[in-house]
N, C-alpha and C positions, 0 to 999 in steps of 0.2 A: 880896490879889489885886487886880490892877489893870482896870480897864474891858474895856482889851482882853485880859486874859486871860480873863478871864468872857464875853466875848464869846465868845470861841475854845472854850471848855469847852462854852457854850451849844450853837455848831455843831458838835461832838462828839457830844454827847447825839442832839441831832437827828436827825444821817445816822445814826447805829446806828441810830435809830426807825426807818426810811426816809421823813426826809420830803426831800423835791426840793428844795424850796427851804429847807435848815436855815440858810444864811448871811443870806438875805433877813429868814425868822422873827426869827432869834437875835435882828439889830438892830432889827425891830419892838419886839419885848418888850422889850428893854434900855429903848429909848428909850421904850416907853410908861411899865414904873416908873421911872427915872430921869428921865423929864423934858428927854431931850435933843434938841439939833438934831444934825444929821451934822456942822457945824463944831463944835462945843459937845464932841464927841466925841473929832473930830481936834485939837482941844486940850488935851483932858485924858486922852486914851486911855491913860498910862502911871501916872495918878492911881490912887491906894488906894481903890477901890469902897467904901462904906458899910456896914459889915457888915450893915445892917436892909435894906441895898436889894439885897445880894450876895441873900440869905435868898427874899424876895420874889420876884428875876428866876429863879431856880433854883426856884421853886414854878410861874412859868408857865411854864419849860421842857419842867417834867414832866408839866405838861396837856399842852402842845403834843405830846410825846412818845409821848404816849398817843392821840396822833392827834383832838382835840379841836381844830376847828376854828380857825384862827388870830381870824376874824373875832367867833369866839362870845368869846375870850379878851379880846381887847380891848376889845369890844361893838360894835362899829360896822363898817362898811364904806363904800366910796366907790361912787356911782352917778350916772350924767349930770352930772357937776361937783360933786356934792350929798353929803353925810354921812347916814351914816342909822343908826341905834341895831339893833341885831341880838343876838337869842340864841335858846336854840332852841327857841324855838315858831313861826318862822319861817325859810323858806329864808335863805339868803344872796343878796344882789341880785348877779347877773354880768352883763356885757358883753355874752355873749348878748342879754339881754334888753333891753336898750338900742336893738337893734335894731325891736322892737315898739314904744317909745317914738317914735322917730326917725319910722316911717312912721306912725304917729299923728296925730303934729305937722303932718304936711301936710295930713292928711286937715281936721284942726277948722276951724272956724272962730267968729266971735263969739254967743256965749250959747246955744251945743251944752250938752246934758246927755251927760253920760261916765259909764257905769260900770266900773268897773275890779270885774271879780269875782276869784275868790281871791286879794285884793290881799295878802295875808300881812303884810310890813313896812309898803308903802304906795308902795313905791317908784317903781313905776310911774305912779300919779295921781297922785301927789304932785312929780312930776316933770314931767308934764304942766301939770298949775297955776301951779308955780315958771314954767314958759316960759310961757305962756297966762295971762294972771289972767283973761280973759274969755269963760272958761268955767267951768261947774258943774259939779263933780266927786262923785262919789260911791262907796266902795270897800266890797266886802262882805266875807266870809270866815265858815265854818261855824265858827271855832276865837274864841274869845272871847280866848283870850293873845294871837291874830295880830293883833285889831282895835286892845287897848291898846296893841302896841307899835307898830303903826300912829297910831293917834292921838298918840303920842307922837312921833314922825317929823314929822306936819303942824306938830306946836307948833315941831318945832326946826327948822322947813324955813321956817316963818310962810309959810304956805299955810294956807286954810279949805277942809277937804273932810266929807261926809257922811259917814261910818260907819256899817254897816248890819252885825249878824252874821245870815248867813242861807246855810241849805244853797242854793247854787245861786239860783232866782228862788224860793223860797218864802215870804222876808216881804219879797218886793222888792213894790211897787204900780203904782211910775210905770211913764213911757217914759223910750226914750231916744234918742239921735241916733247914739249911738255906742257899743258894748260891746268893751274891752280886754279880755283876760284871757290868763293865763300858767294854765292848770290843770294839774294834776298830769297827766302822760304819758310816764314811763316805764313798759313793763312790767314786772308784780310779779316775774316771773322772772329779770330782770335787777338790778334792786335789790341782792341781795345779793354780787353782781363788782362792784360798784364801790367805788371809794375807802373805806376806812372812815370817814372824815373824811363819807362825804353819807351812807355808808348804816348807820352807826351813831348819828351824831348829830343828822345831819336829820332835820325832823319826817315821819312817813313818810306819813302822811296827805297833805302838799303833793308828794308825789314818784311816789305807786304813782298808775299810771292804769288798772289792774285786766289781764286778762289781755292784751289786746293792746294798752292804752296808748292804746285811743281811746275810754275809758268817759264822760269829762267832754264832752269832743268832742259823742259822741251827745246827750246831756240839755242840754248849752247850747244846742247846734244847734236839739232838738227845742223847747226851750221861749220860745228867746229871742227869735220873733217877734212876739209879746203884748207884748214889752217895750219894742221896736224902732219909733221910727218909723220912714213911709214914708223912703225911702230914708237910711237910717239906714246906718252900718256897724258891722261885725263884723271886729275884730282878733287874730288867736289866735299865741301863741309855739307852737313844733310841736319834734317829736326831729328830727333831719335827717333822719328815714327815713320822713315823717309827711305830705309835704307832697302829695301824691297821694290817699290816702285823706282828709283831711280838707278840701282843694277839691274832689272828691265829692262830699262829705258836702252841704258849704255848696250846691254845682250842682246836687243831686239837691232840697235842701228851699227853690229857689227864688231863690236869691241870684243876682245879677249879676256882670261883671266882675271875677269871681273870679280871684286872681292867689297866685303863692308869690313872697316876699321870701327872697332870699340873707344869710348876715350877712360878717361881714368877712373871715370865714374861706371866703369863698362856700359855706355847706351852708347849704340850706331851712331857713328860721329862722321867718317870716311868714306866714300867709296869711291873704288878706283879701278880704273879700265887700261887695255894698251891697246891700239888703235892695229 
């Protein structure tokens, strides 16, 4: 069998799975067991596949197939320019949230303390520091798999950041100038319509925001002015249906300048307070 027919077999397999992008997959996974560039391919695409590496690309097929995350299969994903290690004790880092980053970045300035809570991978602060070396990062998460594969992100990013496993502020101590955070807020009842690829393999703990998706909302809000310096802020990723009830939230427990951030696709993505 030739590259590109195992290509072709690959995006076979695929669309019967139903997955949307099987032509995009197929060539991820060729190219991550074999080893190739897109020219590298178009050069030898009519060449005799390996029979060890035919064997191989046909075992991640049928993960893929099985609707197991492209990103868990290969381990990584790309975020703000950045590579970042993923599987699943941790979301996957998307674009969306890139957004939260972005208006971050304007906010910092020189030797702010940052926390990033349910940092999951790390991608968020650790993305932050990559742009900023001067400032002080520090990411929580209640999940102890999320923090290793997190600190494993900072080594491969070379960024220094704190690591802390802690439900919410419970073994958090300091202050800070600034608190990110992407928490879980989908509702529980919504969970199981979506994709099997989030809602079978993602970790459900980072995904359920309990009945109406504003449960993390309530408890950061409530607790995280103890944490917060005087005019400090507060950055929250939201559902696009989110962005009303949790500038509320933040206006009724005392914040300023409360605003909702659009993302690229204009749906409420941000919102962001100063204490």
């Amino acid at each position: 069998m030739t590259y590109k027919e195992a290509i072709g077999l690959g995006v076979q397999i695929l669309q019967m799975a139903g997955i949307e992008e099987a032509e995009n997959d197929a060539w991820l996974l060729l190219s991550k067991e074999c080893k190739m560039s897109r020219t590298d391919y178009y050069m030898h695409m009519n060449d005799e596949i390996l029979a060890e590496q035919l064997n191989e690309f046909q075992f991640l097929i049928k993960k893929r197939a099985e609707r197991i995350p492209l990103q868990y299969i290969t381990g990584e994903q790309e975020f703000m320019g950045l590579t970042f290690h993923v599987n699943s004790n941790v979301l996957i880092p998307r674009q969306d949230t890139e957004t939260l980053v972005e208006e971050a970045l304007k906010l910092v300035k020189p030797d702010m303390k940052v926390l990033d809570m349910c940092t999951g991978s790390g991608c968020i602060i650790i993305s932050m520091l990559h742009k900023c070396h001067y400032i002080e990062g520090t990411g929580s998460d209640i999940s102890k798999q999320a923090i290793n594969v997190a600190k494993e992100n900072a080594k491969l990013n070379n960024v220094a950041v704190n690591f802390e496993r802690s439900d919410l502020f419970e073994n958090l101590s300091e202050k800070y100038d600034m608190i990110v955070s992407n928490p879980p807020y989908i509702r529980t009842d919504v969970i199981p319509t979506l994709m099997p690829e989030v809602s079978q393999f993602e970790p459900i703990g980072a995904l359920d925001g309990m009945e109406d998706g504003l449960f993390f909302y309530r408890k950061i809000i409530k607790e995280c002015k103890t944490h917060l310096n005087e005019n400090g802020y507060i950055l929250f990723e939201i559902g696009n249906d989110q962005g009303k009830d949790v500038s509320d939230m933040l206006t009724y427990a005392g914040f300023s300048n409360v605003r909702v951030v659009k993302d690229l696709a204009h749906n409420d993505r941000v919102v962001i307070g100063m204490l």
